[in-house]
C-alpha positions as CSV (number, residue, x, y, z in Angstrom):
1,X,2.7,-4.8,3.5
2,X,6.3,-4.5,4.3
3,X,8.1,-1.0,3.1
4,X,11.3,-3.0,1.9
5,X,11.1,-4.1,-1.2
6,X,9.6,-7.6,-1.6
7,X,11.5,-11.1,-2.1
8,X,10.5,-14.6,-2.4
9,X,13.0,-16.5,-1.3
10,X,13.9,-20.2,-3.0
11,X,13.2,-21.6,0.3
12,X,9.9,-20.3,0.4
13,X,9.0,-21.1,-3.1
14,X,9.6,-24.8,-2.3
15,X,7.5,-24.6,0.6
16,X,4.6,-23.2,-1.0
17,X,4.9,-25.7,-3.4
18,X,4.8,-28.2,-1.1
19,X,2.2,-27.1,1.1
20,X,-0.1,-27.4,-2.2
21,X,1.4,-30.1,-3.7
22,X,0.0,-32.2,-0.2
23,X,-3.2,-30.9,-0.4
24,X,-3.5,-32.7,-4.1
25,X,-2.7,-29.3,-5.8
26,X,-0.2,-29.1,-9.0
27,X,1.6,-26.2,-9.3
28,X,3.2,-25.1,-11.9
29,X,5.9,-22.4,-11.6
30,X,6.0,-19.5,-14.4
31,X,7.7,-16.2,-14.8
32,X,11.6,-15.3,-12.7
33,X,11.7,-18.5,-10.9
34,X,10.1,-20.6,-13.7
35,X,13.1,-19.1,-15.6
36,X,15.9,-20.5,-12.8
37,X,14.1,-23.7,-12.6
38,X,15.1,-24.3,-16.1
39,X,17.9,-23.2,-15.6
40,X,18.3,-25.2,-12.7
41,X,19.7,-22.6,-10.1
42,X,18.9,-19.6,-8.8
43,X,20.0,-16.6,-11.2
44,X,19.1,-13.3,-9.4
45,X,16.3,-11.8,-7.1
46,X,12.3,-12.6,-7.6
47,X,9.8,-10.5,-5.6
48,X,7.0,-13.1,-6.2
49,X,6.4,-16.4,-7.0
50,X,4.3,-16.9,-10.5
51,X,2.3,-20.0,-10.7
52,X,0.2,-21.8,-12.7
53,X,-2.7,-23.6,-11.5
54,X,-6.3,-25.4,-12.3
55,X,-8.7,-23.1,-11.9
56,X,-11.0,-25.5,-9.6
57,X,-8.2,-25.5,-6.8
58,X,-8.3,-21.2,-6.8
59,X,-10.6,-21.5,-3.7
60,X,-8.0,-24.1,-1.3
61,X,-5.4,-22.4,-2.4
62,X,-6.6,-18.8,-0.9
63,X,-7.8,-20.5,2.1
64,X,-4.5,-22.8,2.7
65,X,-2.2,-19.6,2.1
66,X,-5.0,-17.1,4.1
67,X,-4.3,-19.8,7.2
68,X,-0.8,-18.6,6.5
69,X,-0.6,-14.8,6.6
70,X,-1.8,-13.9,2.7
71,X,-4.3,-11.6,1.7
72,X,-5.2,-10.3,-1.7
73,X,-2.7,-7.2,-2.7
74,X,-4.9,-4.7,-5.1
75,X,-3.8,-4.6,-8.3
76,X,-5.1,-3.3,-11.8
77,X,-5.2,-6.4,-13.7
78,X,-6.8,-8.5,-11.2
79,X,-9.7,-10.7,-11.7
80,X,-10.8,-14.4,-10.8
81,X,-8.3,-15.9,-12.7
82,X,-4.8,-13.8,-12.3
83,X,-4.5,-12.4,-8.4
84,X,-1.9,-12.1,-6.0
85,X,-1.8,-12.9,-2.8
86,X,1.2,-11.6,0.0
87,X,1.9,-11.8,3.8
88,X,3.2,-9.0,6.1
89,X,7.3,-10.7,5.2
90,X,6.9,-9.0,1.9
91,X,6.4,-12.5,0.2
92,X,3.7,-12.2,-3.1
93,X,2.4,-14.9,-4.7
94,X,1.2,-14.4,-8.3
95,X,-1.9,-16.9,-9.2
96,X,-2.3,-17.6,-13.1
97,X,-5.3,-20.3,-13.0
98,X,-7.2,-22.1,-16.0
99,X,-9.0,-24.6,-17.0
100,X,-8.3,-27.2,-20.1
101,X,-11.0,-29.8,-21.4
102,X,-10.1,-33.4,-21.9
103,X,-8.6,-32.6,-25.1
104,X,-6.3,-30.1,-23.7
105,X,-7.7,-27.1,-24.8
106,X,-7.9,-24.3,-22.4
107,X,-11.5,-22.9,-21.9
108,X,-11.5,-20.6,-18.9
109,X,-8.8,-18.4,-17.4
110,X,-5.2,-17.3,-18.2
111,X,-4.7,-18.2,-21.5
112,X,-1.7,-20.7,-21.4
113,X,-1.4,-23.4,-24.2
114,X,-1.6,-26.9,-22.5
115,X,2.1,-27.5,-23.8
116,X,3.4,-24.7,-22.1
117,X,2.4,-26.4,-18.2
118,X,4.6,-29.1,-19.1
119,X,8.1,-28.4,-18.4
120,X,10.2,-30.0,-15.5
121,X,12.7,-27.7,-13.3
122,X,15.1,-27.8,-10.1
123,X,14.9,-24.9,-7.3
124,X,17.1,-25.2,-5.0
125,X,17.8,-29.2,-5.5
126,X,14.1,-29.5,-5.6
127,X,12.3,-31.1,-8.9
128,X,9.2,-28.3,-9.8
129,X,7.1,-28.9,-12.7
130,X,7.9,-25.4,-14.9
131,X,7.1,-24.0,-18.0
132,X,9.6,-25.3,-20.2
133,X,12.3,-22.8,-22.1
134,X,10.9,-22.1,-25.0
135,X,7.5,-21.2,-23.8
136,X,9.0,-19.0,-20.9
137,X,11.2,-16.9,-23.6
138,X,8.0,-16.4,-25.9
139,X,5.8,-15.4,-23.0
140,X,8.9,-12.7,-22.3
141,X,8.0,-10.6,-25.5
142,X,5.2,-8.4,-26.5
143,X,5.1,-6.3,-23.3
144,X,7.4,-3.3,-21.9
145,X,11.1,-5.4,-21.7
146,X,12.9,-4.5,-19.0
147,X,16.7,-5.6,-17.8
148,X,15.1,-8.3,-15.4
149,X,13.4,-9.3,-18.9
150,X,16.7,-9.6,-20.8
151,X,18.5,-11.5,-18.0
152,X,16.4,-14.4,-18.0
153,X,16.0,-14.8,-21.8
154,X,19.8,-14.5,-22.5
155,X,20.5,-17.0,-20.1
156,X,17.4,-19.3,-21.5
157,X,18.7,-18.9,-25.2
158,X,22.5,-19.5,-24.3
159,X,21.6,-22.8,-22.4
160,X,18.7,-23.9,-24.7
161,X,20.0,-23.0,-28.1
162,X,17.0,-20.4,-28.4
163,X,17.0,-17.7,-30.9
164,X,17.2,-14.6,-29.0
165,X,13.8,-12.4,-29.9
166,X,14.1,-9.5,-31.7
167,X,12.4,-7.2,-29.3
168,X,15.5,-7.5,-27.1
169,X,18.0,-5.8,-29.8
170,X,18.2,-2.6,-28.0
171,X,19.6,-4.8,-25.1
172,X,22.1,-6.3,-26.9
173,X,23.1,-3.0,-28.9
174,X,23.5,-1.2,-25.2
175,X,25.4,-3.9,-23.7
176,X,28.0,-3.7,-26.7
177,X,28.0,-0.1,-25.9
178,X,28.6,-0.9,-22.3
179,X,25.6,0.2,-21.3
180,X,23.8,-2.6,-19.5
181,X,24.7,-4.2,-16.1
182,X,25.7,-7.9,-15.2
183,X,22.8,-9.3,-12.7
């Protein structure tokens, strides 16, 4: 892997969706760039791409991006269902996969609601199916908040009429103090 630190540029982000949306594989695009496609541009810098994805496509999807550079990058929390995958450019890809019956209930993998895989996006004038806003801002809490964090759910609140959550009061309180930084 690359010694810079990683990016995953727009332009890339549409490609990969494209190169699995043409082998019959819907993506769906989660965390920082799930954020700007509801947003509908690009708001800062992502070092992956998050997606969510049917768990019975996992195996085309390592060999479509293998044919393209990727190999599994170790990491702690990795296991059948939540992996990522990067190139020698520094590009990661972060798979979320599952599996819903035909009632919508999710039975295997990453544990996402069926209603949160149903949001519509733009990156970089390119429609994306996203999870929607309100989802994306509740899957931002319970975990160590950082400024990155606080970024994208200001902006989702502000443009969605979202309450901001309470975990992020000691953002808020610093940035009336000055203490925070514009990204």
């Amino acid at each position: 892997m690359p010694k810079n630190k990683p990016e995953m540029p727009a332009e890339d982000v549409i490609n990969i969706v494209r190169l699995l949306n043409q082998h019959g594989i819907e993506v769906i695009i989660d965390g920082g760039w799930g954020v700007d496609a509801c947003l509908g541009e690009q708001t800062r810098l992502h070092e992956d791409l998050d997606v969510a994805v049917e768990h019975k496509d996992v195996g085309e999807i390592r060999a479509l991006l293998k044919a393209r550079g990727y190999k599994d990058v170790p990491r702690g929390d990795t296991w059948e269902c939540n992996f990522v995958l990067g190139d020698d450019e520094g590009r990661l890809v972060d798979i979320h996969s599952c599996t819903f019956d035909e009632k919508g209930n999710n039975i295997f993998g990453v544990k996402y609601p069926f209603d949160s895989l149903q949001g519509k996006g733009i990156i970089n004038g390119h429609p994306v199916r996203c999870v929607p806003a309100n989802w994306l801002v509740d899957f931002h809490t319970g975990y160590e908040l950082d400024e990155n964090d606080y970024h994208d759910v200001r902006l989702l609140c502000d443009k969605f009429g979202i309450e901001i959550p309470a975990e992020y009061d000691r953002f808020r309180s610093a940035g009336q103090r000055g203490e925070t930084q514009n990204l």
